[in-house]
C-alpha positions as a Markdown table, in Angstrom:
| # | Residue | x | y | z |
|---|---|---|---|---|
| 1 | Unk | -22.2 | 30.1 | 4.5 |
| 2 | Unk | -23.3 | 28.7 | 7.7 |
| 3 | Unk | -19.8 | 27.9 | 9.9 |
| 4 | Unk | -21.5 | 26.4 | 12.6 |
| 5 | Unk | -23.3 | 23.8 | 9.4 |
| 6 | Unk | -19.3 | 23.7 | 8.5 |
| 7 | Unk | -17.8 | 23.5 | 12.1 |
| 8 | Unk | -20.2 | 20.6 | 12.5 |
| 9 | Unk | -19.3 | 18.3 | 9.6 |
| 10 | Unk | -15.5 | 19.1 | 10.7 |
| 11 | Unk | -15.8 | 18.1 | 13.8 |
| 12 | Unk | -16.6 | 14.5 | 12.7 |
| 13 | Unk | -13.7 | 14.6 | 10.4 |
| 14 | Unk | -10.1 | 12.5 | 11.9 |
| 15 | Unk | -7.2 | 13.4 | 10.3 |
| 16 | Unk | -5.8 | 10.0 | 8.2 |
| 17 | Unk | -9.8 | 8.6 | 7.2 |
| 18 | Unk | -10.8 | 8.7 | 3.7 |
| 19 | Unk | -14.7 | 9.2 | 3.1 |
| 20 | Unk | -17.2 | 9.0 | 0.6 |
| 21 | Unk | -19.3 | 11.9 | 0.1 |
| 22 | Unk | -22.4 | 9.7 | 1.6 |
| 23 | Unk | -20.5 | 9.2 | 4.8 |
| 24 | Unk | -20.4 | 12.9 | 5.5 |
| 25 | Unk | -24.2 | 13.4 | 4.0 |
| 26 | Unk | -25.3 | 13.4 | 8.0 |
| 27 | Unk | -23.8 | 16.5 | 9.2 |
| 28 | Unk | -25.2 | 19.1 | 6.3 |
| 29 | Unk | -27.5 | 20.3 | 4.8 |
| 30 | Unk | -25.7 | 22.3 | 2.1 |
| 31 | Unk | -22.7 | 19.2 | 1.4 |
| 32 | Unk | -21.5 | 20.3 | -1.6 |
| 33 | Unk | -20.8 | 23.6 | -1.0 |
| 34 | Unk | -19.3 | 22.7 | 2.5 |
| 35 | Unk | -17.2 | 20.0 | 0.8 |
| 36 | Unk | -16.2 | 23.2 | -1.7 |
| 37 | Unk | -15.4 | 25.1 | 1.1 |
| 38 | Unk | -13.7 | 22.5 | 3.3 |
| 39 | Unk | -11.5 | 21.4 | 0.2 |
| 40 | Unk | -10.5 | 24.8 | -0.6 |
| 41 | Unk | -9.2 | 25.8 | 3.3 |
| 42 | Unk | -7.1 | 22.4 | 3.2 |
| 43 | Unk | -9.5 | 20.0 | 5.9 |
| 44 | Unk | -9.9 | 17.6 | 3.2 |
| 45 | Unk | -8.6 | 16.7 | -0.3 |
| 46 | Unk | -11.0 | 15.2 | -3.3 |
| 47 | Unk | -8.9 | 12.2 | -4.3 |
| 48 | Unk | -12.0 | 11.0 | -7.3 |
| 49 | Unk | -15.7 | 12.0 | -7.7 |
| 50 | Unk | -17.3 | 11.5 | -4.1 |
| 51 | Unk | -14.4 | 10.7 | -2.4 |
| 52 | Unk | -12.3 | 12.4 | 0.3 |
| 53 | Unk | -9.5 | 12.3 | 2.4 |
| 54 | Unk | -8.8 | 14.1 | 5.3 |
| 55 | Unk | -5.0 | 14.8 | 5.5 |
| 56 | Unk | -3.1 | 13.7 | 8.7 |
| 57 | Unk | 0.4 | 15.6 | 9.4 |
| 58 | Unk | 3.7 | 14.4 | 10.6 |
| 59 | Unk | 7.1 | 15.9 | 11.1 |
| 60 | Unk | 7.9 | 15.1 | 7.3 |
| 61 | Unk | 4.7 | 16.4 | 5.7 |
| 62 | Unk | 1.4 | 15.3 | 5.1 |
| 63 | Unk | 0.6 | 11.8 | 5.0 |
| 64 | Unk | -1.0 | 9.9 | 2.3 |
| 65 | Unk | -4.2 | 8.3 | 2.7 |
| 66 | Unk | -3.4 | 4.8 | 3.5 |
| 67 | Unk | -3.8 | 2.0 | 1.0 |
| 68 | Unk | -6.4 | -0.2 | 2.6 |
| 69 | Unk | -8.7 | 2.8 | 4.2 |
| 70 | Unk | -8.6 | 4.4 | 0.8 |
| 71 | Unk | -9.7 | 0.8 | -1.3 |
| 72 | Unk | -11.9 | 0.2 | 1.3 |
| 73 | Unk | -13.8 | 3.0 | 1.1 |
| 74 | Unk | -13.9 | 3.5 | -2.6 |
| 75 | Unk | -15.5 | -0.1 | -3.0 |
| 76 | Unk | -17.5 | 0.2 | 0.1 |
| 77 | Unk | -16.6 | -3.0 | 0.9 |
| 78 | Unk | -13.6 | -4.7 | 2.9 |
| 79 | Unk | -13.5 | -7.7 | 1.0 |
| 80 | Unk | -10.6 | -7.4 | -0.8 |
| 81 | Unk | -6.8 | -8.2 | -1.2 |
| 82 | Unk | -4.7 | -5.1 | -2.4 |
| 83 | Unk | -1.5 | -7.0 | -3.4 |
| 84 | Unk | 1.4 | -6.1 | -5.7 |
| 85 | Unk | 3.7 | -7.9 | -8.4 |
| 86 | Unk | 6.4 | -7.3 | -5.7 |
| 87 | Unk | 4.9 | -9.9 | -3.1 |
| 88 | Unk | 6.2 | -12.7 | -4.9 |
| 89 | Unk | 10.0 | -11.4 | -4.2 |
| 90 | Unk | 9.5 | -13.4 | -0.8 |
| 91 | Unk | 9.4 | -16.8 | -2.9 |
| 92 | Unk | 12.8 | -16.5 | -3.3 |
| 93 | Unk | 12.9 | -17.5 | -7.2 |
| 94 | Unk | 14.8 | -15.0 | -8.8 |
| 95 | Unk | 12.4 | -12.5 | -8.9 |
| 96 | Unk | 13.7 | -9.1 | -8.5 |
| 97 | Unk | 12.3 | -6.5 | -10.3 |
| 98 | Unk | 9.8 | -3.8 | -8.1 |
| 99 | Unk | 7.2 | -2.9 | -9.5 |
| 100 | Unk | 5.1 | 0.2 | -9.2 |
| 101 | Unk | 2.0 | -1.6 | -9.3 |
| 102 | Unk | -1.1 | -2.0 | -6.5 |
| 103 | Unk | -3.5 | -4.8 | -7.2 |
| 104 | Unk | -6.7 | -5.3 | -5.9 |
| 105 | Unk | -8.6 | -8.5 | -6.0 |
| 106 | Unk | -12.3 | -7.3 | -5.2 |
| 107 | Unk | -15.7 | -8.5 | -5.8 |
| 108 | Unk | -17.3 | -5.4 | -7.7 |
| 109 | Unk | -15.0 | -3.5 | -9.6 |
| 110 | Unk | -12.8 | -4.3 | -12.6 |
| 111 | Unk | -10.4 | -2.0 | -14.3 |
| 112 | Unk | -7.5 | 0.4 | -13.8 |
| 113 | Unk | -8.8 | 3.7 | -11.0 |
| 114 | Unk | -6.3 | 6.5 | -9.8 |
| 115 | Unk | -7.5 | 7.2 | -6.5 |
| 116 | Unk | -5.7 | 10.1 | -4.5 |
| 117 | Unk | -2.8 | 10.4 | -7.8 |
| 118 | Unk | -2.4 | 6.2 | -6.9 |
| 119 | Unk | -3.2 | 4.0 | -9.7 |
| 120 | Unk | -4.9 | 0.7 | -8.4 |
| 121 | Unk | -5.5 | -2.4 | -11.1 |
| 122 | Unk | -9.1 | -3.8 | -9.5 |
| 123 | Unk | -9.7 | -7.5 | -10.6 |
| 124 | Unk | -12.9 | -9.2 | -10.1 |
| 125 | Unk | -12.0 | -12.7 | -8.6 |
| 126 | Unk | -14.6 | -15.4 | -6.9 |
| 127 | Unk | -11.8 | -16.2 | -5.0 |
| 128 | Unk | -8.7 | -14.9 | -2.7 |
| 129 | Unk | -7.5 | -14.8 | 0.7 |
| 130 | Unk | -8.9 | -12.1 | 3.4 |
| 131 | Unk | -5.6 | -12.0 | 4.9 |
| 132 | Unk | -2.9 | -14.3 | 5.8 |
| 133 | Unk | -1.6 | -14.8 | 2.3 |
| 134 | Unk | 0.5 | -17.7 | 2.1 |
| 135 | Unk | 3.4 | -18.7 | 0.0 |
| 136 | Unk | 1.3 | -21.6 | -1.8 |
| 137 | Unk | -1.4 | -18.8 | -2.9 |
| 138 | Unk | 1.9 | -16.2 | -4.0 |
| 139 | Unk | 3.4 | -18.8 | -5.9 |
| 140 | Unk | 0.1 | -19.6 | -7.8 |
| 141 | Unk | -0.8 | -16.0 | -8.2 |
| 142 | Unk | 2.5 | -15.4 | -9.7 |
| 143 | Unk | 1.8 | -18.2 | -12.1 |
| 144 | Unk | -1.7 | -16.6 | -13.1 |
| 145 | Unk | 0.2 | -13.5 | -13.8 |
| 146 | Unk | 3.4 | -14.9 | -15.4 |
| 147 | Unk | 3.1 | -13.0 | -18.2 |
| 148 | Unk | 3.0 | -9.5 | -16.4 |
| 149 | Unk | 6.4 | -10.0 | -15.5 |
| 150 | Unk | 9.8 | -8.8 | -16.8 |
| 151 | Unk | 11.7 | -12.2 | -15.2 |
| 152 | Unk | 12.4 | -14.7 | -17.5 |
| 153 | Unk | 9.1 | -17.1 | -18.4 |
| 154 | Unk | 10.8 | -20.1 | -18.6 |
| 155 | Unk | 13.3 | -19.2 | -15.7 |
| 156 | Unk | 10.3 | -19.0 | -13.5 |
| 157 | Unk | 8.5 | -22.0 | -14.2 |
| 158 | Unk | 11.9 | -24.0 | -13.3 |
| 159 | Unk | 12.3 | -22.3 | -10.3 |
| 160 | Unk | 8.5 | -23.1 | -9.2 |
| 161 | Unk | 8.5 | -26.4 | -10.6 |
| 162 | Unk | 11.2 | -26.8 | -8.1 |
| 163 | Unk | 9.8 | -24.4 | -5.2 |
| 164 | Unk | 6.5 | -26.5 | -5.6 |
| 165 | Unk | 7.9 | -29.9 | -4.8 |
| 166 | Unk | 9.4 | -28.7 | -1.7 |
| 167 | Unk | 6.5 | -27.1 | -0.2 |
| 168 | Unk | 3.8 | -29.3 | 1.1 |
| 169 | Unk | 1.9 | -31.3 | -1.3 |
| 170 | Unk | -1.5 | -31.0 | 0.3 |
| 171 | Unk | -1.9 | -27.0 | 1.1 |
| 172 | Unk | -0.4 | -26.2 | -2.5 |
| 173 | Unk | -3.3 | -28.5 | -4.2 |
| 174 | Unk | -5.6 | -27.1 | -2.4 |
| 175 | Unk | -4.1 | -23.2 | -3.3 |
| 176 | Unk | -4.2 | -24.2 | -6.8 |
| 177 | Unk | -7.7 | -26.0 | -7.2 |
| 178 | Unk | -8.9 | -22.9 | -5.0 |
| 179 | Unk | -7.3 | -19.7 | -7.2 |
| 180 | Unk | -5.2 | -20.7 | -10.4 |
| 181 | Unk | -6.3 | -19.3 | -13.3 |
| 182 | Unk | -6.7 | -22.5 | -16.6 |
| 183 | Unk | -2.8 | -21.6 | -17.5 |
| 184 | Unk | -1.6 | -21.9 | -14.3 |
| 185 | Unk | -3.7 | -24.7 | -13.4 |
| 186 | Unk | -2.4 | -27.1 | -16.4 |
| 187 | Unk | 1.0 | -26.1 | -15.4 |
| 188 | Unk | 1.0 | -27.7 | -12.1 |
| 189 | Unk | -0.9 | -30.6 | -13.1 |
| 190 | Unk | 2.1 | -31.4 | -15.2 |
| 191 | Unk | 3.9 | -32.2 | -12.4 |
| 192 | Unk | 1.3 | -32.5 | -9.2 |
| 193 | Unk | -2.1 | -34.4 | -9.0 |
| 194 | Unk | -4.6 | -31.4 | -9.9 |
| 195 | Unk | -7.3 | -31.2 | -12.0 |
């Protein structure tokens, strides 16, 4: 095997990145067999089928690949929002459970992937925030996936019936007309102005 082919493609490796086998495709000209042979020394782990990480160290151990690098890379894409059941603890309605759970609204993939021993639940949805999520989007979320939850159903819809007409009328509307599912919008049209 060619080390100077190898010493090349390790050289643009940083320790913490995740790749896809594409994004190393530039710096050989025998890739599979160099990804062999770099995965076997230790320089980078296969986390799924064309996808890598390149470990990162600390005092504790190594590091695992970070959420968003890793989604990002796998959908080859950064329009997403990875999210969890355990967001909507911030409400302040009871909810208490933690879940084990990483969800990720995406455009292009649907289904449940394990990516680096992680198990991510992709959901295709037209529409979610980028960033800044706000409480008016968790609490409509939370009503879209009410029934994923261990907390009491009908518990939760008091306490967002009551959150909801505390929080301002005219950015919760808008949260709901923009992402609630058909359950989640005929439950706030019960007791706000929605269609």
């Amino acid at each position: 095997m060619s080390t100077t082919t190898v010493g090349e493609l390790k050289r643009h490796l940083r320790a913490g990145k995740t790749y896809r086998r594409a994004d190393l495709a530039p710096w050989s000209k025998s890739l599979d067999r160099h990804l062999k042979f770099l995965v076997d020394e230790g320089s980078l782990k296969k986390l799924r089928t064309s996808l890598y990480y390149c470990p990162k160290q600390s005092v504790f151990g190594e590091v695992p690949a970070d959420d968003h690098d890793l989604v990002r890379t796998f959908l080859k894409d950064d329009r997403f929002l990875l999210t969890s059941p355990n967001a909507y603890n911030v409400l302040g309605l009871g909810t208490t459970q933690l879940y084990n759970r990483r969800v990720v609204y995406n455009h292009k993939r649907h289904g449940e992937f394990e990516l680096g021993g992680r198990t991510y639940d992709f959901r295709l949805k037209h529409h979610f925030p980028k960033k800044n999520v706000t409480e008016e989007f968790l609490l409509v979320d939370m009503m879209n996936n009410l029934n994923e939850l261990a907390e009491d159903q009908e518990e939760l819809r008091a306490r967002t019936r009551e959150k909801a007409q505390s929080m301002n009328p005219v950015r919760l509307k808008r949260a709901v007309h923009k992402f609630a599912g058909a359950s989640a919008k005929k439950f706030f049209s019960e007791f706000l102005n929605v269609r």
